[in-house]
C-alpha positions as CSV (number, residue, x, y, z in Angstrom):
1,X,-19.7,-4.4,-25.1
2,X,-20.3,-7.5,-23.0
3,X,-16.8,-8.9,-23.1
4,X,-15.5,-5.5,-22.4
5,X,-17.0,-4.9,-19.7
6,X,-16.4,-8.3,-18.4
7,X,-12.4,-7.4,-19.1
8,X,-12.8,-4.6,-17.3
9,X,-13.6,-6.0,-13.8
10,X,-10.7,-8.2,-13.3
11,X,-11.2,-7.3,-9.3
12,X,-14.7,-9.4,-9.6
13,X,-15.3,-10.8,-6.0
14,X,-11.4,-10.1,-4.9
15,X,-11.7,-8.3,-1.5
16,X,-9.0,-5.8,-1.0
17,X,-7.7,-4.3,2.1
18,X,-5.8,-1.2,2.0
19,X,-4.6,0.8,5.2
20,X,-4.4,4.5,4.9
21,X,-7.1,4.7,2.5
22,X,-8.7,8.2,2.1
23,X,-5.3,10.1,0.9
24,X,-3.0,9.9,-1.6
25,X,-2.3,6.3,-3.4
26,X,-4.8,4.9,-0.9
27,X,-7.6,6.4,-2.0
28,X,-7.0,6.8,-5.7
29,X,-6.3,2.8,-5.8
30,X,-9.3,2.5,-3.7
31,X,-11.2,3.9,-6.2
32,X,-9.4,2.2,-9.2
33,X,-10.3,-1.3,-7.7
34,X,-13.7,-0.7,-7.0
35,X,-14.2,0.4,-11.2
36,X,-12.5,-2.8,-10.9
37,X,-15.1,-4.8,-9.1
38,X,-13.4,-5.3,-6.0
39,X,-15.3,-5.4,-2.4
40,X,-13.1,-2.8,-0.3
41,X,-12.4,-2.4,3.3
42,X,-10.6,0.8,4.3
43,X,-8.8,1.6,7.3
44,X,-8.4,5.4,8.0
45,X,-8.4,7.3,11.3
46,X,-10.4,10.2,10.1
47,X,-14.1,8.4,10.3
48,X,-15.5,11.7,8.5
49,X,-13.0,11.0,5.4
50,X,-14.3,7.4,5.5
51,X,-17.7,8.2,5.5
52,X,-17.4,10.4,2.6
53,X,-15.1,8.1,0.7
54,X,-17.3,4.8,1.4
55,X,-20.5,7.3,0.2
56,X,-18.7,8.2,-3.1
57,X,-17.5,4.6,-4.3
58,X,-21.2,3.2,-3.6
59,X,-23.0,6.1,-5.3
60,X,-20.5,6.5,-8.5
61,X,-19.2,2.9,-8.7
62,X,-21.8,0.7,-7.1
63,X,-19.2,-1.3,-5.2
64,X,-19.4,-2.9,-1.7
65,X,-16.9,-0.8,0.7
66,X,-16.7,-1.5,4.4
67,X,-15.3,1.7,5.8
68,X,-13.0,1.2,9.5
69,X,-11.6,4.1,11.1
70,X,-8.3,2.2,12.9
71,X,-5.2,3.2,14.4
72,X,-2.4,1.2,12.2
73,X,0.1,1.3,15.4
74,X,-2.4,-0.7,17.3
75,X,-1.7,-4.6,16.8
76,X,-5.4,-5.3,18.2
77,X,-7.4,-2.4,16.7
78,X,-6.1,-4.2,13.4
79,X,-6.6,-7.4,14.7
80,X,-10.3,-6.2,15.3
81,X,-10.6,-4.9,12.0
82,X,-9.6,-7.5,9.9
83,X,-12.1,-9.8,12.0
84,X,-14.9,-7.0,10.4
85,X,-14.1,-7.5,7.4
86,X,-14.4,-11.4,7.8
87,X,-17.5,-11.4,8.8
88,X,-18.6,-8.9,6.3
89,X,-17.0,-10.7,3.3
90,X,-15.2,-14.0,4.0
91,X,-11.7,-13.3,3.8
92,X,-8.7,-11.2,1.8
93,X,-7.4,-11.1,-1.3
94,X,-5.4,-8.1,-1.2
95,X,-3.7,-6.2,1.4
96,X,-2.2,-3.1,0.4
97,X,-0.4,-1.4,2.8
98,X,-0.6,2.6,2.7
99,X,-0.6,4.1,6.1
100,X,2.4,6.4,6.5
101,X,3.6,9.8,7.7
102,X,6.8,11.3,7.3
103,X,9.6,13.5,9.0
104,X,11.9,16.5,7.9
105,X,14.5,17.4,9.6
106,X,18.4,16.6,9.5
107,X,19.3,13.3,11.6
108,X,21.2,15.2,14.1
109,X,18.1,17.9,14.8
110,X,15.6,15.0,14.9
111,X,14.3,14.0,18.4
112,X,14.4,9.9,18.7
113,X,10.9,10.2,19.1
114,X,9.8,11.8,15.4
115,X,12.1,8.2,14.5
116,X,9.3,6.2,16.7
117,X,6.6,8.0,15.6
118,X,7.2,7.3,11.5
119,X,8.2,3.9,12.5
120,X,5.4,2.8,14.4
121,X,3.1,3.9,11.3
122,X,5.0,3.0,8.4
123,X,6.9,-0.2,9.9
124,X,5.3,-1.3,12.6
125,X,1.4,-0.5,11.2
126,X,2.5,-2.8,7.8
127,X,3.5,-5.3,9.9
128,X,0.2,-5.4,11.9
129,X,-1.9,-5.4,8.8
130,X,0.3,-8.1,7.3
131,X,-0.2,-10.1,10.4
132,X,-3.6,-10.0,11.2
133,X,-4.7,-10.8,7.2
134,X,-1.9,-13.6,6.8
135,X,-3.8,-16.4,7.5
136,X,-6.8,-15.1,5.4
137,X,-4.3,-14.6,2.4
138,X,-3.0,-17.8,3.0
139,X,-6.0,-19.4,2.8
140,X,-6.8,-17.6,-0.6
141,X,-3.4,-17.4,-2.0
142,X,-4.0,-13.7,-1.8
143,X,-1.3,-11.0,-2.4
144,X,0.7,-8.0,-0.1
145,X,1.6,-4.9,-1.5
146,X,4.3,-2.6,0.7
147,X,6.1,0.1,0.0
148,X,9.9,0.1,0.3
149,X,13.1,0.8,-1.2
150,X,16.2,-1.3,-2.9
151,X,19.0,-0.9,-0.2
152,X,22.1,-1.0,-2.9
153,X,20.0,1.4,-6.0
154,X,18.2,4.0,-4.2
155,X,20.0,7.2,-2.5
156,X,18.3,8.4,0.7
157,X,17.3,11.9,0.6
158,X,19.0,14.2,3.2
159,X,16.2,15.4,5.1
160,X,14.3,12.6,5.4
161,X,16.0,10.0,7.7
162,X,13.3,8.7,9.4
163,X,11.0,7.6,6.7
164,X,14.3,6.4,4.5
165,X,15.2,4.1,7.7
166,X,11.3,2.9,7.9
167,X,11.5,2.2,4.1
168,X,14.1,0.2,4.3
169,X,13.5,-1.9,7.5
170,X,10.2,-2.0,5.8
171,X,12.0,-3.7,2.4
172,X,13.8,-6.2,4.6
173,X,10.7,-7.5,6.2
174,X,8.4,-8.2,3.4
175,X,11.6,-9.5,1.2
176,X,11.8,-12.0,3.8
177,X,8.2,-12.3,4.2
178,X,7.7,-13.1,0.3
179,X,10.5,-16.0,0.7
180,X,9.1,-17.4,3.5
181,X,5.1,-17.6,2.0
182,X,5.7,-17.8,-1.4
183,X,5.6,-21.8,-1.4
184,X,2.5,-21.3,0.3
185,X,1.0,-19.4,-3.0
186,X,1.4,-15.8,-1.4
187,X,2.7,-13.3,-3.4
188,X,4.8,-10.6,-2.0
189,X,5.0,-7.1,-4.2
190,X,7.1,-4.2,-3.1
191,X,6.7,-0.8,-4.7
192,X,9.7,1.3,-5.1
193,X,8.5,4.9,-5.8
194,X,11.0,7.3,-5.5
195,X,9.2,10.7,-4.7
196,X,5.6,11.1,-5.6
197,X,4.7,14.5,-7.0
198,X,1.4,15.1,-4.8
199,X,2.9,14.1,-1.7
200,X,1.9,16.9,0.6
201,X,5.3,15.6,3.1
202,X,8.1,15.7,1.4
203,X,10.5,17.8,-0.6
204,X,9.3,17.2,-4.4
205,X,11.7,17.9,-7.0
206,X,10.0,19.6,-10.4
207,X,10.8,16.8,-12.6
208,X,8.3,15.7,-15.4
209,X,9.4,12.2,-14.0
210,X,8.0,12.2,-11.1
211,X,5.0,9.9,-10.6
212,X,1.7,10.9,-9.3
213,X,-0.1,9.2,-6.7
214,X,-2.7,8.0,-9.8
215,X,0.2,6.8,-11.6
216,X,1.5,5.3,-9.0
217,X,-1.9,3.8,-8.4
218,X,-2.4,2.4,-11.9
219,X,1.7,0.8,-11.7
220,X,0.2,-0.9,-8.5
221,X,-3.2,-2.3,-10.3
222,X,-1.4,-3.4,-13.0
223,X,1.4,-5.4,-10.5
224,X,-0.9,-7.0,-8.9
225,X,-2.8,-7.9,-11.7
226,X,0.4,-9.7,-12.9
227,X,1.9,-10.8,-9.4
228,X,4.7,-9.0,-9.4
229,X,7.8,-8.9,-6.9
230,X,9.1,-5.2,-7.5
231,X,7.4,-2.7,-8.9
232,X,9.5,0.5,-9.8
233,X,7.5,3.4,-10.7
234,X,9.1,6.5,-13.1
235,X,11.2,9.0,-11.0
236,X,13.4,6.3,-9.1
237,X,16.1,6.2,-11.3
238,X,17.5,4.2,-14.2
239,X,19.7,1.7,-11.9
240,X,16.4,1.4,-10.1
241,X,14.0,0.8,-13.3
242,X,16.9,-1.7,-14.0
243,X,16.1,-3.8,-11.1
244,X,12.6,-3.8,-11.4
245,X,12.7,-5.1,-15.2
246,X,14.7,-8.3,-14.1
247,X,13.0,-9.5,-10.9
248,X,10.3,-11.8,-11.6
């Protein structure tokens, strides 16, 4: 019973960072972690889902949760709230990167703005977070996880220009972001869901392999338990799946 238990909190003392925490893959990894052993600080900006969120990890998993309501799109709110969670726990281990909106509507109908908006959260608020905990996860030989999308394996979904174009600038970035750290001990893991069958914004197809935000949860755990560069979840496609198997 001991050793199991033991096994079972593989998070012990890793202090995890995860934007966007209260929905979706945020909060169901926030609570997988914390089974986990991992100290958590969450950055939401809906203080009352944060507040709820932080109460339910401490009463049902007695773990140590730092809840920040912060705007993802501003560089120094992030800046701010990495610094909290410095002084509340010493550094990061894991930053996980879950912030994001999305944005239907055919390219040609879309006003350039609904493109700034979803790129200011999903590009712009990843690169903030990555920023601002870098040289914490330097110093700790930590690990990112960000979600993108292989440019040559996975078809963009008509409809849905502006989150497939943040995606991908998003898959560029921490690419080059894991090449330029990884020397430095850094590891650099990009999850390549194709649609997620809770996802409240898009257009989900009824397809038994489609991933849920819990499976896509558990694929994350299990990545970074292992330090992996690509995670592929089921539902992106075989070429996809492919890719995934032979990158490191």
């Amino acid at each position: 019973m001991y050793r199991k238990l033991l096994a079972s909190r593989v998070f012990e003392r890793q202090v995890a960072l995860i934007s966007g925490g209260c929905s979706g893959v945020g909060r169901t990894l926030a609570t997988r972690l914390a089974q986990a052993g991992a100290p958590l600080a969450l950055l939401d900006l809906d203080p009352s889902a944060l507040e709820g969120l932080v109460e339910h990890l401490v009463d049902h998993h007695n773990a140590e949760v730092l809840g920040l309501p912060c705007d993802v799109t501003d560089a120094q709110a992030v800046e701010r709230a990495v610094a909290l969670l410095g002084e509340r726990f010493g550094g990061i281990d894991l930053l996980v990167c879950c912030a994001a909106v999305g944005h239907r509507g055919a390219v040609l109908d879309s006003d350039p703005e609904a493109f700034r908006q979803v790129m200011a959260v999903n590009f712009f608020g990843a690169l903030h977070c990555a920023r601002a905990a870098l040289p914490s996860l330097l110093a700790r030989r930590g690990q990112i996880v960000a979600f993108g999308a292989p440019p040559a394996f996975s078809p963009p979904r008509p409809g849905h220009g502006a989150e497939v174009a943040s995606r991908q600038a998003l898959h560029g970035l921490f690419e080059t972001l894991r090449r330029e750290i990884a020397a430095d001990g850094v590891n650099v893991m990009l999850v390549c869901p194709g649609t997620v069958a809770d996802d409240p914004d898009g257009e989900v197809p009824s397809d038994d392999d489609t991933p849920s935000a819990q499976e896509i949860a558990e694929a994350i755990f299990q990545g970074a338990l292992r330090r992996r560069h690509l995670l592929v979840p089921s539902g992106a496609g075989w070429r996809t799946r492919l890719l995934a198997r032979l990158a490191p």
